[in-house]
C-alpha positions in Angstrom: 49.3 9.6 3.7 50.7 6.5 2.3 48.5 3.4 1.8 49.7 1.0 4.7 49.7 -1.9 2.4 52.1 -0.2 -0.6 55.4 -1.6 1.2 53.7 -5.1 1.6 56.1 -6.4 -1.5 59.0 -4.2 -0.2 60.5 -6.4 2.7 61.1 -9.2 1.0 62.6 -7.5 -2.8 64.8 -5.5 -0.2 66.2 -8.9 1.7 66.3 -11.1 -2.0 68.6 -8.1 -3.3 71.0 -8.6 -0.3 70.1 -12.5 -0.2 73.2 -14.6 -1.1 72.1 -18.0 -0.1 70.4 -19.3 -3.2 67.7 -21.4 -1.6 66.7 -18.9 0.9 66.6 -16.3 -1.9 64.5 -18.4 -4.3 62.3 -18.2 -1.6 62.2 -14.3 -1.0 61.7 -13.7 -4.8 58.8 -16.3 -4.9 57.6 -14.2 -2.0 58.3 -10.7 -3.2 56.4 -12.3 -6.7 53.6 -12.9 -4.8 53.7 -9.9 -2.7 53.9 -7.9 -5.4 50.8 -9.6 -7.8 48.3 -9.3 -4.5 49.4 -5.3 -4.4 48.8 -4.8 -8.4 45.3 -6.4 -7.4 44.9 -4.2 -4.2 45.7 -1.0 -6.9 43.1 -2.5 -9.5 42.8 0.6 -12.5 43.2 3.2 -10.1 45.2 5.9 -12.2 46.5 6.6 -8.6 49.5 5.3 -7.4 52.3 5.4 -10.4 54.8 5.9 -8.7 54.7 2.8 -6.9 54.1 1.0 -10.3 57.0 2.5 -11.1 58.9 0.9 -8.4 57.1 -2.1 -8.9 57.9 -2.5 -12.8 62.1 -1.7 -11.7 61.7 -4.5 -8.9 60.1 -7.2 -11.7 63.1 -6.4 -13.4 65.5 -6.9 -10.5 63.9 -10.1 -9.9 63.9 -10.9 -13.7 67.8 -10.2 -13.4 68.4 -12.4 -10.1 66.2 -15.4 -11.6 68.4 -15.6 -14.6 72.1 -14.3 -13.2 72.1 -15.8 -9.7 69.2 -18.5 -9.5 70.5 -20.0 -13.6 66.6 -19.3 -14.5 65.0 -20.9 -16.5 66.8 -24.0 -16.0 67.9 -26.3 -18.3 65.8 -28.5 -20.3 66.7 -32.1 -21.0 67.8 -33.4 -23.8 65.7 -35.9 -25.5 66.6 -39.4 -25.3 68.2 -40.8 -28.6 65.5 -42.6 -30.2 
């Protein structure tokens, strides 16, 4: 039987992939970050469960790919003031 809690990150990587609004998909990918951290703490060094640590290094990637492509992550820096 599946642990109840191992689609907790799930729901929101699912709506930030189909998100086009960038604030409210900021938002989902903050949450699917955090989602996401509290399950790889749930899983602890269990040698159980790689297949969802699968999914869940493909989804970092996703979100790595949407910070940078759609969100312009990391942003700028400024430039230093002429001195």
């Amino acid at each position: 039987m599946p642990d109840s809690n191992s689609s907790s990150w799930k729901q929101p990587y699912i709506e930030a992939l189909r998100e086009s609004n960038k604030k409210k998909l900021s938002e989902l990918v903050y949450a699917t970050e955090a989602a996401i951290l509290l399950r790889l703490f749930e899983l602890g060094d269990s040698a159980d469960h790689d297949e969802e640590r699968n999914e869940i290094d493909a989804a970092y990637a996703d979100l790595l790919t949407i910070k940078i492509h759609k969100l312009g992550w990391p942003p700028s820096m400024p430039s230093k003031p002429a001195q």
